[in-house]
N, C-alpha and C positions, 0 to 999 in steps of 0.2 A: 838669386836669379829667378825671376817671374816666368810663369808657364801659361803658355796660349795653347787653346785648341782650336782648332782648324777646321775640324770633324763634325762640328756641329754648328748649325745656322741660329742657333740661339744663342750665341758670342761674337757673332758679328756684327760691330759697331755701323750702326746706323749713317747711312753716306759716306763710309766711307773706302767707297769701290776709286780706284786709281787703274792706271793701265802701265804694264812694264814687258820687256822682254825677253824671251825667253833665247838661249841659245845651245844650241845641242846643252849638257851638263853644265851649261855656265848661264850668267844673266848679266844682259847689256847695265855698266854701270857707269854714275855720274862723275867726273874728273873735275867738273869746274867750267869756268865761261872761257871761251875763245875770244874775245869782242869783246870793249866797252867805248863809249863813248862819252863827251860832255853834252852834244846837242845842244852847244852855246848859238848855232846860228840855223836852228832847225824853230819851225811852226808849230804851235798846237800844245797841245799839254806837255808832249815831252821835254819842250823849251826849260834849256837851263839846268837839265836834270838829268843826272850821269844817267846810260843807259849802258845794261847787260845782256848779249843775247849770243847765241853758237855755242849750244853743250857740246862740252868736250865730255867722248864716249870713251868705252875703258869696256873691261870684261872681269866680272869677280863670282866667286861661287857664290850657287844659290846658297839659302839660309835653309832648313829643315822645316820651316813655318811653326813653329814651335816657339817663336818668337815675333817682335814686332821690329828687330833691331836693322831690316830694310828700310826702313822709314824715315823721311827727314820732315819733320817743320815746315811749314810753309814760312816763306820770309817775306814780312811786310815791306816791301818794298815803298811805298806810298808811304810811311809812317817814317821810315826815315830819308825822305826827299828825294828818293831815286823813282825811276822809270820803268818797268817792267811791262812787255808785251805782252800781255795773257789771250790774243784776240786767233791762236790756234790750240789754245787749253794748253800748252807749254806750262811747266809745274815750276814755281819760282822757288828755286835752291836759295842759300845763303851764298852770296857772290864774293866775299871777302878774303876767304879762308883756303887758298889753293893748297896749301901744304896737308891740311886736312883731309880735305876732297881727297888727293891721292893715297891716303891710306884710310879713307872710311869707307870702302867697300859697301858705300848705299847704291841701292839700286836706280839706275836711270828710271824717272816718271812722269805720265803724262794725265791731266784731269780726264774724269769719264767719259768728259762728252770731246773727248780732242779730235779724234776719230772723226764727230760730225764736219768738222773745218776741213777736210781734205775731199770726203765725198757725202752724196747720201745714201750710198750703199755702203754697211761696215763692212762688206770684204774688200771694197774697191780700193778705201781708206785703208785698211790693214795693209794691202797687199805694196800702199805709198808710201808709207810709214817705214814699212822693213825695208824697203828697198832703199830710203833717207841712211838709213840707219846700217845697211848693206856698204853702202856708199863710201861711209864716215870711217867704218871700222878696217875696212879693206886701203884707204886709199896709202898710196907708198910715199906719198908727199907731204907728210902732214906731223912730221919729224916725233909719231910716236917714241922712241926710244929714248928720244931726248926727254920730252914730256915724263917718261917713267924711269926716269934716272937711270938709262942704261937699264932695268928689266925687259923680261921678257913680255911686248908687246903685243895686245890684240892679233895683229896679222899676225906672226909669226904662231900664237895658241890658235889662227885659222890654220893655216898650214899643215901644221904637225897633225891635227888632229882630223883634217880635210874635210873641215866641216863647210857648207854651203850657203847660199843665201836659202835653200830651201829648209834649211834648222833654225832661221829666226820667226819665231812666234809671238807677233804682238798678244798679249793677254791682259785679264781684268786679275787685279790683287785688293787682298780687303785687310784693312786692321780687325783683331780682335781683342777683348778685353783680355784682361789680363790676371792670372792669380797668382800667390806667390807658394803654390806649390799643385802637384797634379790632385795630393789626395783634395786638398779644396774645391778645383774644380769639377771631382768627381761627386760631391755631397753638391754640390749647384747644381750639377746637372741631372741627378738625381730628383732633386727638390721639382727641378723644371717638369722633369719627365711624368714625374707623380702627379702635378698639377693638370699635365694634360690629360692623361687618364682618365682623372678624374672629374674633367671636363666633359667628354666622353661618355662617361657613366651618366651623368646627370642628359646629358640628350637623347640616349637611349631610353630614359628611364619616360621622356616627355612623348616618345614617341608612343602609338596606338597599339595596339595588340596586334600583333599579325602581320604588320608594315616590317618589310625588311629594311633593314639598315644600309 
């Protein structure tokens, strides 16, 4: 089993900040598409080419971050001749596999900049977002129990536990690399830590007599 730390910003894989949500002890997750279409008699690039779109939303425990196993793939959608809206930073799941989706406990996600497609202020946009998302999880129409084979449904873990729409927290989440044990990544970070130091050392050393640091 591979070990991420979280703790420190020199294992944070370069772009790759994503946005997800948070919900009282739990996080908003991905179930699968609602929607698809062929767009046989539709205009434009979509023409001809199935389209998928309406995540279906779910609730599953956060992870410890101690790992990267929130995480799904991005799916080339264009690569194999389907249609994907990317045009509100919507994160393209794999659309095939719904038996999966309801037992892989990934987390619902949006690219970093989705936030800007709702408003230009990110609390306006945040405050759209949860409330989409408010919406989806709460509605009593939307034949969750079916959906989760007769389990215990979103609304009903809202219920019990009388959580609000004031407990959903859009937020930013990041990958990290990855090692295949902690003492590894304590001898990296170590190595790192020395390097800086002694980085440090050498500027001090350029600076003049007397000049505080």
């Amino acid at each position: 089993m591979s070990y991420v730390c979280t703790t420190s910003y020199h294992f944070r894989i370069d772009e790759s900040e994503l946005l997800y949500m948070r919900f009282g002890d739990w996080v908003v997750s991905f179930e699968g598409y609602d929607y698809q279409t062929d767009n046989d008699k539709t205009l434009g690039p979509k023409r001809k080419k199935r389209e998928f779109f309406g995540a279906r939303l779910g609730l599953t425990s956060q992870c410890d971050f101690n790992s990267n196993d929130w995480w799904s793939p991005r799916y080339d959608f264009d690569g194999y001749g389907l249609y994907f809206d990317d045009s509100y930073g919507d994160y393209p799941f794999q659309p095939n596999c719904h038996e999966y989706w309801q037992n892989a406990d990934k987390y619902m996600l949006w690219e970093a900049h989705a936030w800007k497609h709702r408003s230009d202020s990110f609390w306006s946009a945040k405050a759209i977002m949860e409330e989409g998302v408010w919406k989806q999880l709460t509605n009593p129409y939307n034949n969750l129990a079916q959906r989760w084979n007769g389990e215990t449904t979103p609304l009903e873990i809202i219920k019990a536990q009388g959580l609000t729409q004031s407990d959903l927290h859009l937020d930013k989440i990041y990958l990290y690399q990855e090692f295949d044990s902690k003492a590894e990544c304590n001898e990296v970070h170590k190595d790192l830590t020395v390097a800086e130091l002694q980085e440090q050392i050498k500027r001090i050393k350029k600076l003049p007599f007397g000049v505080g640091l």
